[in-house]
C-alpha positions as CSV (number, residue, x, y, z in Angstrom):
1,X,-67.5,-57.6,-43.5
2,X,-64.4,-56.9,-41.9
3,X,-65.3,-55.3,-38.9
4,X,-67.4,-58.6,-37.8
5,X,-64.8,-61.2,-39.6
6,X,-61.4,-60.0,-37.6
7,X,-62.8,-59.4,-34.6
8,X,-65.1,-62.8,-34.4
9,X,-61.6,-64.5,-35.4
10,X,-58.8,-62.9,-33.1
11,X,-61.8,-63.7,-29.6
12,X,-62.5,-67.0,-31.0
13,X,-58.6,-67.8,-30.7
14,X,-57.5,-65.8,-28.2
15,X,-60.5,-64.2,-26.0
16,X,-61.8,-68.0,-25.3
17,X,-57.9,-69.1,-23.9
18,X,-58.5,-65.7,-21.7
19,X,-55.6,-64.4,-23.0
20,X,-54.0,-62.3,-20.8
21,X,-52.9,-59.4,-23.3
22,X,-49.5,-59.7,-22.4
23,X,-48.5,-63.5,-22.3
24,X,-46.6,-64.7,-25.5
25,X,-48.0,-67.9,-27.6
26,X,-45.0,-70.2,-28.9
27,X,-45.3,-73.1,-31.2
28,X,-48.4,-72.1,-32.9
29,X,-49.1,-71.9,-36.3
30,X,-49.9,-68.3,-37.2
31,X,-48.8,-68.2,-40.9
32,X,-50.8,-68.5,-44.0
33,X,-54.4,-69.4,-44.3
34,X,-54.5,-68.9,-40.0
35,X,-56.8,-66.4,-40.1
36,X,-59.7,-67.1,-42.9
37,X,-59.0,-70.8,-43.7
38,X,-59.0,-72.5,-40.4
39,X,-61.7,-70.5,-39.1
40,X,-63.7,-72.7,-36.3
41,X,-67.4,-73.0,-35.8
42,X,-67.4,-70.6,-32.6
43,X,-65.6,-68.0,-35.1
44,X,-68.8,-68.6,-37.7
45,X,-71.0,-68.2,-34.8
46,X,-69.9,-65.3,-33.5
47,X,-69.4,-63.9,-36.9
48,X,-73.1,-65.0,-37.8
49,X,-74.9,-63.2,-34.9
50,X,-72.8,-59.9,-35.6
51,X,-74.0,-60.5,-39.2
52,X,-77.4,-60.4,-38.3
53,X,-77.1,-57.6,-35.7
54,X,-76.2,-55.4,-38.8
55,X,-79.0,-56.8,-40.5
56,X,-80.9,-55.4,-38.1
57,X,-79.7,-52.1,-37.9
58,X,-80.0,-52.3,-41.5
59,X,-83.5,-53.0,-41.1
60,X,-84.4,-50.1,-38.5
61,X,-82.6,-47.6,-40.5
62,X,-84.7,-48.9,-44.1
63,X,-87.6,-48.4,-41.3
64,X,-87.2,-45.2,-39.8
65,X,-86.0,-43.4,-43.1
66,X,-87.7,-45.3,-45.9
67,X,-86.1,-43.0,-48.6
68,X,-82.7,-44.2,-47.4
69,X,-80.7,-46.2,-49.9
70,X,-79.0,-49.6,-47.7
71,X,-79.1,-52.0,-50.5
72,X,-75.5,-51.9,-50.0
73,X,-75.7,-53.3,-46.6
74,X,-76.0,-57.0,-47.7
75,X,-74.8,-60.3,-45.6
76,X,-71.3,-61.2,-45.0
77,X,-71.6,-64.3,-47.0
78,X,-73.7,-62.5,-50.0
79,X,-70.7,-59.9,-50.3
80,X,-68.2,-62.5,-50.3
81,X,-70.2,-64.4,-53.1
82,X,-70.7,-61.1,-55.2
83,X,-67.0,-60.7,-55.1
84,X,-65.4,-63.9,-55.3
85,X,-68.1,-65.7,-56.8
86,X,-66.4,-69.7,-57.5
87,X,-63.7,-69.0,-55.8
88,X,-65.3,-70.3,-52.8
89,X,-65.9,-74.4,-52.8
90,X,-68.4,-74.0,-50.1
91,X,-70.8,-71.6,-49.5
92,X,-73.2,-74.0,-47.3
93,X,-72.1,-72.0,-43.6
94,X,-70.0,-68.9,-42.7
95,X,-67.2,-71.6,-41.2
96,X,-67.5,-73.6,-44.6
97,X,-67.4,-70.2,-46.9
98,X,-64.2,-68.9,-45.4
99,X,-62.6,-72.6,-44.8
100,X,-62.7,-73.3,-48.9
101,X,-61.8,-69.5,-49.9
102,X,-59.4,-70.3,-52.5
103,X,-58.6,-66.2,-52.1
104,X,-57.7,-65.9,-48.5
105,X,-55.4,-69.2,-48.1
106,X,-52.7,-67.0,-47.7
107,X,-54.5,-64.6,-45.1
108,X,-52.9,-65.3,-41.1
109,X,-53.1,-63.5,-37.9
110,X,-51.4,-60.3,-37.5
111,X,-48.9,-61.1,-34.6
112,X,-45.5,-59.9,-33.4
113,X,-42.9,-60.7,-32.2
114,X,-42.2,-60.2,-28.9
115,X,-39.8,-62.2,-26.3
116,X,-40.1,-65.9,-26.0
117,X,-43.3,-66.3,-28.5
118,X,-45.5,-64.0,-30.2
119,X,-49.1,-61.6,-29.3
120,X,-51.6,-60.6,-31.2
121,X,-50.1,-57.0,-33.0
122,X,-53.4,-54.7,-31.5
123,X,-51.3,-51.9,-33.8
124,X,-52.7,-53.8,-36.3
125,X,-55.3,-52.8,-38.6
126,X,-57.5,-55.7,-37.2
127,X,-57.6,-53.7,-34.4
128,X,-56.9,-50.0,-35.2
129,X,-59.5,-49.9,-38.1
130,X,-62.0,-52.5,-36.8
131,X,-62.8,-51.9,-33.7
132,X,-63.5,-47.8,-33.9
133,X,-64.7,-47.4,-37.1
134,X,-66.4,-50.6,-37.9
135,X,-67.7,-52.2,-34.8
136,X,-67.8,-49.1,-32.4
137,X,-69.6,-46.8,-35.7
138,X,-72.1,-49.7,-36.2
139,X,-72.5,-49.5,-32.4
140,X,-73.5,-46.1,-32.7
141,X,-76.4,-46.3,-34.9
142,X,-77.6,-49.0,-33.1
143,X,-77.6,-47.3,-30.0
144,X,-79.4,-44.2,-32.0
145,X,-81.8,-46.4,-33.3
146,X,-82.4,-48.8,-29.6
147,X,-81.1,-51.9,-31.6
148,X,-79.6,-54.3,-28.9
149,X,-76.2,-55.6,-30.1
150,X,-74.9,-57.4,-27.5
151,X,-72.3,-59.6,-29.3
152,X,-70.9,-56.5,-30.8
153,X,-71.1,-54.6,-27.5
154,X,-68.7,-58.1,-26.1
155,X,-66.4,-57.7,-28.7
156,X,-65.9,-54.4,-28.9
157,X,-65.3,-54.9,-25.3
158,X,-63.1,-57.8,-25.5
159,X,-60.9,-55.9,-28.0
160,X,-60.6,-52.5,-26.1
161,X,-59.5,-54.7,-22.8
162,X,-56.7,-56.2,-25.1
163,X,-55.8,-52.5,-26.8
164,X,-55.7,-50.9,-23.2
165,X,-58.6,-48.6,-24.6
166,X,-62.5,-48.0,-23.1
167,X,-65.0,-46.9,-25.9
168,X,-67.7,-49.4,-24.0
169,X,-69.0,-49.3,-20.5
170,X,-71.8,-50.1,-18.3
171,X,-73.5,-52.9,-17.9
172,X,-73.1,-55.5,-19.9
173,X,-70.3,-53.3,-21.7
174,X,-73.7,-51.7,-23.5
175,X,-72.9,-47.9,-23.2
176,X,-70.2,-46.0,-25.8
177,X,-69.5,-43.6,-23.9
178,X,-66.1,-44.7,-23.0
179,X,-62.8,-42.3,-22.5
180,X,-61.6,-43.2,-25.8
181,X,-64.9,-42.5,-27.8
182,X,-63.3,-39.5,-29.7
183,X,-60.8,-42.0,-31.1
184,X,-63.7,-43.7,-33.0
185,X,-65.6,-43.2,-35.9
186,X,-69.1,-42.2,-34.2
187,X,-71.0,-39.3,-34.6
């Protein structure tokens, strides 16, 4: 669930102010329960329609190789509920699952400091991890199997720009065959 959660929570904040990768935020709130607990509804969104893009590839690859075991692929919601059970008040929405999470109230933005403010830290492992070896990977078998995935091909593209990295190109960002491809977890 991470590679959809971090990514559909760092745009949501900073992709939709068209941050500039560079510019420092001051006077913001980036401490505890930032990241999971406040999460908006265009966060949810974003994190729903990668959710079911997975589901998707899930159900191609179930498809195409019946004998293949992907009952470990499950929604982002059902994982959180199978591992955290009541300690979520609210399971009703995405937005409404991570809002009442008793267990990620501490959870906040990995940011640092820089002069006059603070910027997202893209040496993070929000970044580092999620993008090329959860989003760009799932890309991959997509891809392989002729799944479109067009909100993860945006994000993945929205987080090289800010990383100063290209593992998407093309039209509508929809090719991996970027310069940084062997930095990735894809085949």
């Amino acid at each position: 669930s991470n590679q959809i959660l971090h990514p559909a929570r760092y745009f949501s904040v900073f992709g939709l102010q068209q941050w500039d990768g560079k510019s420092p935020f001051i006077n913001k709130n980036w401490g505890p329960g930032s990241l999971y607990t406040d999460m908006d509804s265009i966060s949810g969104a974003l994190l729903g329609e990668m959710n079911d893009e997975i589901m998707e590839v899930k159900n191609a690859l179930k498809k195409k190789f019946p004998d293949l075991n992907v009952s470990r692929i499950i929604s982002c919601k059902d994982r959180i509920k199978e591992h955290y059970g009541d300690q979520v008040e609210d399971y009703s929405t995405l937005k409404s699952t991570f809002n009442t999470a008793k267990m990620y109230r501490k959870s906040k933005f990995a940011m640092k400091e820089v002069e006059n403010g603070v910027i997202p830290d893209v040496n993070h492992r929000h970044f580092t991890d999620d993008i090329p070896y959860g989003l760009c990977a799932v890309k991959d078998i997509a891809q392989r199997l002729d799944i479109n995935v067009s909100t993860i091909d945006y994000m993945i593209y929205w987080h090289q720009t800010i990383m100063g990295k290209t593992f998407v190109t093309g039209p509508e960002y929809s090719y991996l065959d970027g310069k940084d491809i062997h930095l990735t977890g894809c085949l």
